[in-house]
Structures are given as C-alpha cells and as structure tokens.
ROBABA-166797 format. One record per residue: z, y, x of N, C-alpha, C, O, CB in turn; chain; residue in three letters; residue number from 1. Coordinates in nm, 4 decimals. Glycine has a CB too. Layout:
# residues N
NODE        nw        nv        nu       caw       cav       cau        cw        cv        cu        ow        ov        ou       cbw       cbv       cbu  c    r    k
NODE         Z         Y         X         Z         Y         X         Z         Y         X         Z         Y         X         Z         Y         X  A  ALA  NUM
...
This chain:
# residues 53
NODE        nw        nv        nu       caw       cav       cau        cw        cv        cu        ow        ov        ou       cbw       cbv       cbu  c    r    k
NODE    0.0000   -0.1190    0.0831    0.0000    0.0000    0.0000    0.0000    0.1246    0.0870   -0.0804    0.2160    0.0691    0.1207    0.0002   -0.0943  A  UNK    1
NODE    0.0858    0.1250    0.1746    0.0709    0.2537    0.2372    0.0527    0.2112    0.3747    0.1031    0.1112    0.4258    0.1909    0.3552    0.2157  A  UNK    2
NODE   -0.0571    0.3326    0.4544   -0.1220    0.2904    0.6212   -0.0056    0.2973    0.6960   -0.0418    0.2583    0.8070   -0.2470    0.4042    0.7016  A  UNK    3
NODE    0.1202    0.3253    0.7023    0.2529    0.2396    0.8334    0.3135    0.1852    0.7804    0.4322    0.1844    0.8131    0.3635    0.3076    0.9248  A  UNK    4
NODE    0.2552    0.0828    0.6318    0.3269   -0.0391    0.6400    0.5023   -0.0044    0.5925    0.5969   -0.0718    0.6332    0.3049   -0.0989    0.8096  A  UNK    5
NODE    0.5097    0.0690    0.5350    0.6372    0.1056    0.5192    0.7019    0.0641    0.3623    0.8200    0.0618    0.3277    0.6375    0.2594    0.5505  A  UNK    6
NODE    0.5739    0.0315    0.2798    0.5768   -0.0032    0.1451    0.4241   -0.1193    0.1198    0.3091   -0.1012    0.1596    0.5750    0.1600    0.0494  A  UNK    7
NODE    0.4840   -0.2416    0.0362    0.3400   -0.3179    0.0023    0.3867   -0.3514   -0.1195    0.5030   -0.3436   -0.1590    0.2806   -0.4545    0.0978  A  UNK    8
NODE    0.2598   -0.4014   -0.1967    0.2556   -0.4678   -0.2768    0.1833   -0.6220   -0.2539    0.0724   -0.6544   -0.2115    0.2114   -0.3879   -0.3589  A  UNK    9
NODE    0.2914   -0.6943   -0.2988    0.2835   -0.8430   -0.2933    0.2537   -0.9289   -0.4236    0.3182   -0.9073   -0.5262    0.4108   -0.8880   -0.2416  A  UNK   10
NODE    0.1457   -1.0358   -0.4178    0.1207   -1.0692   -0.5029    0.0458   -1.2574   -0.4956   -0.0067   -1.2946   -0.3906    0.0523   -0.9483   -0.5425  A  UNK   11
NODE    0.0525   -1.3380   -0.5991    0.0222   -1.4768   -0.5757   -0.0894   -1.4711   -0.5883   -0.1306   -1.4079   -0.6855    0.0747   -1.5761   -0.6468  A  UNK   12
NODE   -0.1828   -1.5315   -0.5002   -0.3599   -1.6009   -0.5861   -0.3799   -1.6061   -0.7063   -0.4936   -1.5889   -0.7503   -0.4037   -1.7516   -0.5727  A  UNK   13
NODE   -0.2387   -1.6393   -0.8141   -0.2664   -1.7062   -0.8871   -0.2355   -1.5518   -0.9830   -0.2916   -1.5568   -1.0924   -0.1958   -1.8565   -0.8897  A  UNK   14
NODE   -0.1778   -1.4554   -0.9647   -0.1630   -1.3168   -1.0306   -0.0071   -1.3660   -1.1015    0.0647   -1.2993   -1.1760   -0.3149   -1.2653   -1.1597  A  UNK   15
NODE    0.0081   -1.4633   -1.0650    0.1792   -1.5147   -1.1915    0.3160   -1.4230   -1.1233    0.4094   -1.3901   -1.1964    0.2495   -1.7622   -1.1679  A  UNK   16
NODE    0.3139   -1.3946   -1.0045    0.4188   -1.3309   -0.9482    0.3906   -1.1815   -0.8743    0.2742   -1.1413   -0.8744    0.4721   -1.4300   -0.8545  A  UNK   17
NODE    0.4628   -1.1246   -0.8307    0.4322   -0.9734   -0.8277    0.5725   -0.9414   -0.7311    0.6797   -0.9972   -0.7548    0.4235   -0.8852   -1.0075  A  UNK   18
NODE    0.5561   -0.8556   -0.6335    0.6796   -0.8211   -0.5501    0.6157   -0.6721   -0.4711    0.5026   -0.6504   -0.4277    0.7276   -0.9699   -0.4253  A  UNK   19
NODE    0.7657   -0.5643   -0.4743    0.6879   -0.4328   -0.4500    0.8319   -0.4582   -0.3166    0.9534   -0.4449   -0.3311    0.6717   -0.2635   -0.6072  A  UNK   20
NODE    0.7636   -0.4916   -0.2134    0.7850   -0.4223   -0.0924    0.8765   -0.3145    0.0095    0.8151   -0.2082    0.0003    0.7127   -0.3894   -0.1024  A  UNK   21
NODE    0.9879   -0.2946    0.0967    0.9539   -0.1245    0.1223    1.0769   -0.1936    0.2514    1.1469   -0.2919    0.2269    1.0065    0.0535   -0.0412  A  UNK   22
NODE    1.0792   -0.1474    0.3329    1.1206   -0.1446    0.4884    1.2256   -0.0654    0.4557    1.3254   -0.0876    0.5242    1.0152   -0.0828    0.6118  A  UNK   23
NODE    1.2357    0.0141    0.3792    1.3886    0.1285    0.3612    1.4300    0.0663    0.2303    1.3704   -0.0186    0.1640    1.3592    0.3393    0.3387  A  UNK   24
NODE    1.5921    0.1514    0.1978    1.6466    0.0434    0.0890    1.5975    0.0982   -0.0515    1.6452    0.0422   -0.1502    1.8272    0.0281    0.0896  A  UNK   25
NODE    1.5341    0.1709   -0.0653    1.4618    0.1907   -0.1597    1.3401    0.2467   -0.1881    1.3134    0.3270   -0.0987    1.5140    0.2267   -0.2074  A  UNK   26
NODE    1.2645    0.2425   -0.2606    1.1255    0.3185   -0.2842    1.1519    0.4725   -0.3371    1.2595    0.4885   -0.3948    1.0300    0.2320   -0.4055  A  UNK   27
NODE    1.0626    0.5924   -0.3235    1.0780    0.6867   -0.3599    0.9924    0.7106   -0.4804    0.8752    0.6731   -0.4759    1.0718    0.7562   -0.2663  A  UNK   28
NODE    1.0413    0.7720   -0.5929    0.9848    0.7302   -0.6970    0.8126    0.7820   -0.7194    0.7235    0.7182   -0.7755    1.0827    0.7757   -0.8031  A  UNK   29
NODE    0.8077    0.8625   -0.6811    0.6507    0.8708   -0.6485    0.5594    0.7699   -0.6060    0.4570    0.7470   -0.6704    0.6320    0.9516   -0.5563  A  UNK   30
NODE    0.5856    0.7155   -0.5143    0.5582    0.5987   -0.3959    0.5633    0.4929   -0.5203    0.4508    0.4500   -0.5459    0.6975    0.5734   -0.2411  A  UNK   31
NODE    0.6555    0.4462   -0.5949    0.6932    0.3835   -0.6769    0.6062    0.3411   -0.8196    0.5757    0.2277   -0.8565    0.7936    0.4437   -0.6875  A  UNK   32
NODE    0.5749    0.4828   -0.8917    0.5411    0.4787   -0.9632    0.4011    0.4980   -0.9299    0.3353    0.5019   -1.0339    0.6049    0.5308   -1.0289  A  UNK   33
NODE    0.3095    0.5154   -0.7969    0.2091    0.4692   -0.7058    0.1870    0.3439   -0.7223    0.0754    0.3168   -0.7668    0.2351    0.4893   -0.5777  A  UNK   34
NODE    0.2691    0.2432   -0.6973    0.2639    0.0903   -0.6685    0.2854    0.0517   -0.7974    0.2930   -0.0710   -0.7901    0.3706    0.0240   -0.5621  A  UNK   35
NODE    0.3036    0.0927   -0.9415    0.3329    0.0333   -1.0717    0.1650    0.0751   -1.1248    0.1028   -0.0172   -1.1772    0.4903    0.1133   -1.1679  A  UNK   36
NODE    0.1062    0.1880   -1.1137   -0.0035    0.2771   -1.1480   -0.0955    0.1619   -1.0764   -0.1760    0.1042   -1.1495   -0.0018    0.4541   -1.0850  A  UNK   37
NODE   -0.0904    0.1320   -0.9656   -0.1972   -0.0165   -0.9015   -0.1844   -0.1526   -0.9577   -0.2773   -0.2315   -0.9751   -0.1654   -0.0574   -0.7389  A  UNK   38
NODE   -0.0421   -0.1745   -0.9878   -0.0357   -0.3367   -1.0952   -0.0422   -0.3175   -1.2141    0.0084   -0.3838   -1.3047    0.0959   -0.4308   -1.0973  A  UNK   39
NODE   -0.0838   -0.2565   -1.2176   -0.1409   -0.2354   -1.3678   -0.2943   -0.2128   -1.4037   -0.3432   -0.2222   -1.5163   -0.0751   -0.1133   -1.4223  A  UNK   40
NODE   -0.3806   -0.1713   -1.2495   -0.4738   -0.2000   -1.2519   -0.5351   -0.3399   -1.2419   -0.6248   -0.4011   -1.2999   -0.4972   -0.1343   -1.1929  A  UNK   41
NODE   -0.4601   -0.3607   -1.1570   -0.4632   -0.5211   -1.1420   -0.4248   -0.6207   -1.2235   -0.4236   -0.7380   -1.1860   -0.4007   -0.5564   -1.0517  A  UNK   42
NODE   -0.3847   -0.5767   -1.3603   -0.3866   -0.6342   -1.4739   -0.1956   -0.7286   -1.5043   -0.1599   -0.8215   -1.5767   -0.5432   -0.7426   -1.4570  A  UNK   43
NODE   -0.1404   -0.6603   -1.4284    0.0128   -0.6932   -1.4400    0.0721   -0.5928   -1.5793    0.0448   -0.4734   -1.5918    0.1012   -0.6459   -1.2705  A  UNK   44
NODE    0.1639   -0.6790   -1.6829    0.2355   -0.6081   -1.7420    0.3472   -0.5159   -1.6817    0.4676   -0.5312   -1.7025    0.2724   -0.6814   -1.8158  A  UNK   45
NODE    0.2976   -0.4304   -1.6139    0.4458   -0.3897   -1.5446    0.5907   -0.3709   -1.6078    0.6895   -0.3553   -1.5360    0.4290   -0.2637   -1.4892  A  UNK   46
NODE    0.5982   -0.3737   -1.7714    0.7064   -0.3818   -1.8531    0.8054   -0.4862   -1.8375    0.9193   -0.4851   -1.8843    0.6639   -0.3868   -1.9691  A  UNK   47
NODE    0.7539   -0.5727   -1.7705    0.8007   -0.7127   -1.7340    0.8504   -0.7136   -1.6086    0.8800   -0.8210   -1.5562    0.6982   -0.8154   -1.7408  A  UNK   48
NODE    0.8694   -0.5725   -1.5311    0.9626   -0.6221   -1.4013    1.0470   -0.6192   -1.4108    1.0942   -0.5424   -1.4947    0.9704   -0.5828   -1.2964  A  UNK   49
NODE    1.1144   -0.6851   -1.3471    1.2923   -0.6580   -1.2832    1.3235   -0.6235   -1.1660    1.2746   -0.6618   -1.0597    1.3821   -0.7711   -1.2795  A  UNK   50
NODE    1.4133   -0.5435   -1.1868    1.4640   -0.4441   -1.0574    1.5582   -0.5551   -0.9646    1.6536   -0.6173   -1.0114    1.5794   -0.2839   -1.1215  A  UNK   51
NODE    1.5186   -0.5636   -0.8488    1.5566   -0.6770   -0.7413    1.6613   -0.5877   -0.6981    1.6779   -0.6207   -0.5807    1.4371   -0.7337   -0.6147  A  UNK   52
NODE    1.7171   -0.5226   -0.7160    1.8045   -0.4319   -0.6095    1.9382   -0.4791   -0.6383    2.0344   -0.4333   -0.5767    1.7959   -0.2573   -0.6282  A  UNK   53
C-alpha cells in the first residue's frame, strides 16, 4: 500500500481473508480509510471487519 512499506494490505488467492498491515501500532486514519477505499474496490465487504487491536 504505501512505497516504505510502512502499511500493506494483505489478502488470500482465494479473496476469503483480508488483513490491513502497519509497522507502527496503529494506522492513521487517513492511511486507513485509504486501505478500506481499496478493499472495497477489490470487492471486500469492508462492514465485516474486525478491529485486531
């Protein structure tokens, strides 16, 4: 997601699982709502995450 690798978005072949990434202990919500605005292109319900934190 972002060029130093500091945030990704992770995802299965199969599209069944979904994981957002980030090297610091949290995402900034911009950055954030960046990486929700892309799985959703990618055809993820994003209503359906849960917050791993």
């Amino acid at each position: 997601m972002s060029e130093d690798y500091k945030y990704a978005i992770v995802t299965s072949s199969s599209y069944k699982y979904l994981w957002f990434l980030s090297r610091e202990k949290s995402i900034p919500l911009d950055i954030y709502n960046e990486m929700i605005q892309k799985a959703k292109t990618l055809g993820f319900k994003t209503e359906n995450l849960i917050d791993g934190q």
